[in-house]
C-alpha positions as CSV (number, residue, x, y, z in Angstrom):
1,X,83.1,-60.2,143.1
2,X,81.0,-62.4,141.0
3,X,79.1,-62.1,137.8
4,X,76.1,-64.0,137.4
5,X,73.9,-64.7,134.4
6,X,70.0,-65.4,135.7
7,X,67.6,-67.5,133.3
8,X,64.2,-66.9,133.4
9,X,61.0,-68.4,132.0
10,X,58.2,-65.9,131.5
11,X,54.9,-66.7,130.9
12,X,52.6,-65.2,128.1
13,X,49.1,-64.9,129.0
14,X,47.2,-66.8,131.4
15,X,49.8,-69.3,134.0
16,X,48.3,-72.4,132.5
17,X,50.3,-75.3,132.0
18,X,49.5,-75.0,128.3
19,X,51.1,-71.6,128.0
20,X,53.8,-70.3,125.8
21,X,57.2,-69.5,127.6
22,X,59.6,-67.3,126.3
23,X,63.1,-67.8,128.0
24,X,65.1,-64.8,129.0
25,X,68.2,-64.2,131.1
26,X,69.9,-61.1,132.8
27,X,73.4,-60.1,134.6
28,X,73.9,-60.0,138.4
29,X,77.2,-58.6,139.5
30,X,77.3,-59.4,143.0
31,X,80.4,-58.0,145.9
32,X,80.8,-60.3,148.6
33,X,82.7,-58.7,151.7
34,X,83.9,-61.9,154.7
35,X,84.7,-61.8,158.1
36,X,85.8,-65.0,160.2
37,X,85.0,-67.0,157.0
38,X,81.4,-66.1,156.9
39,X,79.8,-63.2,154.7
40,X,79.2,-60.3,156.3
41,X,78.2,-57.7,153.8
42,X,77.1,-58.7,150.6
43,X,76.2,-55.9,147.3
44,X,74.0,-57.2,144.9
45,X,72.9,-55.3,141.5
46,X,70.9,-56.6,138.9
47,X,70.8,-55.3,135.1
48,X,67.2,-53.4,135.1
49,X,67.4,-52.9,131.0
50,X,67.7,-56.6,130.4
51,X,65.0,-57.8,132.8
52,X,62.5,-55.5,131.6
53,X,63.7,-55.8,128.3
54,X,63.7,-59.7,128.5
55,X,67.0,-60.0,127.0
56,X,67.6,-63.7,125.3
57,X,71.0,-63.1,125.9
58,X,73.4,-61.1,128.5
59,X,76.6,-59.8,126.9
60,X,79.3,-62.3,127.2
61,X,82.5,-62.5,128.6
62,X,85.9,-61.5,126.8
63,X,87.6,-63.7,124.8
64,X,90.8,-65.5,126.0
65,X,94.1,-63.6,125.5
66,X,97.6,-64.5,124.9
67,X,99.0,-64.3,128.4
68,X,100.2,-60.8,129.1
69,X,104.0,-60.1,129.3
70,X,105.3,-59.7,132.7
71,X,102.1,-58.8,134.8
72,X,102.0,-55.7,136.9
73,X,101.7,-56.7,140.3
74,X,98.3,-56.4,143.0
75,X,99.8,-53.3,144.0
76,X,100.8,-51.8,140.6
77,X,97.2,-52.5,139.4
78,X,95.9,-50.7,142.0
79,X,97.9,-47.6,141.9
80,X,96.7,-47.8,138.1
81,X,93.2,-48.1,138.7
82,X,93.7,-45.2,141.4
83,X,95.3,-43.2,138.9
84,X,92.2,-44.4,136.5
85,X,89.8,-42.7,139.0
86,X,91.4,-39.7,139.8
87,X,91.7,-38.9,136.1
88,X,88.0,-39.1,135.9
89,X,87.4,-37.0,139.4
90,X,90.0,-34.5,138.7
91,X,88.1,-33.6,135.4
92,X,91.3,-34.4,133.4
93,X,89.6,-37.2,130.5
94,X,90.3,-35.5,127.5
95,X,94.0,-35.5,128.6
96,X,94.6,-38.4,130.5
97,X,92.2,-41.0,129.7
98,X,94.6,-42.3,126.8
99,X,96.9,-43.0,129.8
100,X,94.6,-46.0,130.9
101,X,93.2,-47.7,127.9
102,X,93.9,-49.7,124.9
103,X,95.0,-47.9,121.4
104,X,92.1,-49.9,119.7
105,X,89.5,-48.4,121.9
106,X,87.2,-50.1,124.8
107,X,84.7,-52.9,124.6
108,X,81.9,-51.5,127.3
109,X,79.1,-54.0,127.5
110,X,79.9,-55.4,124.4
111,X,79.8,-52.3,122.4
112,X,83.3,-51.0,121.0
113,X,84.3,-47.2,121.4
114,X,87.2,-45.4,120.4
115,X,89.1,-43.6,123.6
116,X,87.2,-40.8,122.7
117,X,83.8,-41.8,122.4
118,X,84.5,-44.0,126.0
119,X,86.1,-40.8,127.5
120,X,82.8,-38.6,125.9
121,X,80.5,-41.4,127.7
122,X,82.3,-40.8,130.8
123,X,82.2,-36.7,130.4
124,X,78.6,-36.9,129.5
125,X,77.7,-38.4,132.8
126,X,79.7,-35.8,134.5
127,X,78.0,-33.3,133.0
128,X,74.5,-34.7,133.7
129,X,75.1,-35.1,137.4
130,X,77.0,-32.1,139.1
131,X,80.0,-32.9,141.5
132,X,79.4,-36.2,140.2
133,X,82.2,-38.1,142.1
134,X,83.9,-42.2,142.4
135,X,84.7,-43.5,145.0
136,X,86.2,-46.6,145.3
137,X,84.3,-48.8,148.0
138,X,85.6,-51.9,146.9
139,X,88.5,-52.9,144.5
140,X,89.8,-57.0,143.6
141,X,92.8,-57.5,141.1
142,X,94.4,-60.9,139.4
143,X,97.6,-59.3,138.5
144,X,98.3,-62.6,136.8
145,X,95.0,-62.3,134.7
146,X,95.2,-58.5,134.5
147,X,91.7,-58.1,135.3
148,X,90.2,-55.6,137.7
149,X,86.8,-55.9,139.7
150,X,85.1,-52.7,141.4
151,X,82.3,-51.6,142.9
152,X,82.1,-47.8,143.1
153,X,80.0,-45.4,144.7
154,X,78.6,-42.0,143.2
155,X,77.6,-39.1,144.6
156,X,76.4,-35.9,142.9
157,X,73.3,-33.6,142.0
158,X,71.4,-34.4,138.7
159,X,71.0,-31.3,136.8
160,X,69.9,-33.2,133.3
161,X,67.9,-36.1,132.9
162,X,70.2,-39.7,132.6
163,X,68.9,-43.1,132.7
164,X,65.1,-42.0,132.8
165,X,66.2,-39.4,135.9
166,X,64.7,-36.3,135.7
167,X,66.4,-34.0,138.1
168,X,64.7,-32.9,141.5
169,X,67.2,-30.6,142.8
170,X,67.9,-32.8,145.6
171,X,71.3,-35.1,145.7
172,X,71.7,-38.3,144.8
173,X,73.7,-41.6,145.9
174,X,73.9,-44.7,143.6
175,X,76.3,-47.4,143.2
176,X,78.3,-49.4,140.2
177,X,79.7,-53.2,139.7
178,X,82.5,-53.1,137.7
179,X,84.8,-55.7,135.7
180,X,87.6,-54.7,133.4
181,X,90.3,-56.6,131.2
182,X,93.3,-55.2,130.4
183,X,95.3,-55.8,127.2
184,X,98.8,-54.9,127.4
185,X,98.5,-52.8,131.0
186,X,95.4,-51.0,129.6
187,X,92.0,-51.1,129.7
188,X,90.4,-53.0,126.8
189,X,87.0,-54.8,128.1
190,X,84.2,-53.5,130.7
191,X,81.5,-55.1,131.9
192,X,79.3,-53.1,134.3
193,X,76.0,-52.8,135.6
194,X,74.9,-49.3,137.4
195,X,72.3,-49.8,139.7
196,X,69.5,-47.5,137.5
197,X,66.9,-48.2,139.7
198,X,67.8,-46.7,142.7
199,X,69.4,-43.8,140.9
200,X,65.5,-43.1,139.7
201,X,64.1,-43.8,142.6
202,X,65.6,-41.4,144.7
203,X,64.8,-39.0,141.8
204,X,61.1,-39.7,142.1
205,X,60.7,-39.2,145.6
């Protein structure tokens, strides 16, 4: 799994060589599946808000940290982030969610939250989209680094408007690119982009 950061020069008015640009950049998180050394299935979602928005700058990586004490190994981190999921599927946030993440709360896209406020976010989508459910299509760890990559897929039915979705009755199938660090065996950065788009475009059909 990659994440990329796309600059783009827009044009203002009329494209004349005299005309003003205004620089503007957006996130691609991109999942890259091989076979026999050659790609063979390759996942690609863009950050919708910043394009439209013309975003000057996408939200930066995590800082460095100290390295980690002993690191939990591949298969430890993925019986965590297992665990992660099923806490979030099995309705148990409230309860559970502590389990997973730091003390100080959880940097998502660059905005801080308390456990709570992360695990409301969470909940709020649940509630939004019934029988909303994660699946894990694709999961990469660096036990040494204690970083996670994901890209999970949602299913569910909207029953309240989300991300400019107004509900249709009908199901819905949308997908999610995924990075997270881990401070101390528990999740303290996020970065993520949901793909928005097709989420709303199968709402407006």
């Amino acid at each position: 799994m990659a994440r990329l950061r796309v600059n783009t020069l827009v044009t203002e008015g009329p494209c004349l060589p005299s005309a003003a640009r205004k620089h503007s950049e957006y996130a691609r998180h991109m999942v890259a599946h091989f076979a026999d050394g050659k790609i063979s299935h390759l996942y690609d979602i863009s950050d919708a808000d910043e394009k439209q928005n013309l975003s000057q700058r996408i939200v930066p990586l995590p800082s460095p940290r100290p390295p980690p004490p002993p690191p939990r190994t591949s298969v430890d981190l993925r019986r965590f982030y297992a665990d992660y999921i099923s806490c979030i599927n099995d309705g148990r946030i409230a309860e559970e969610l502590h389990r997973f993440c730091s003390p100080s709360g959880v940097v998502w896209n660059g905005t801080h939250y308390t456990v709570q406020q992360y695990g409301e976010m969470i909940q709020s989508s649940r509630e939004a989209i019934s029988g909303l459910f994660f699946d894990t299509h694709t999961l990469v760890v660096d036990g040494s680094r204690q970083q996670l990559a994901a890209r999970l897929e949602f299913t569910g039915t909207p029953v309240k408007p989300l991300a400019g979705g107004v509900p249709n009755g009908r199901p819905v199938a949308f997908a999610e690119h995924v990075f997270y660090w881990l401070e101390g065996g528990k999740i303290s950065d996020v970065l993520t982009i949901v793909d928005w788009d097709d989420y709303r475009s199968q709402l407006a059909r």
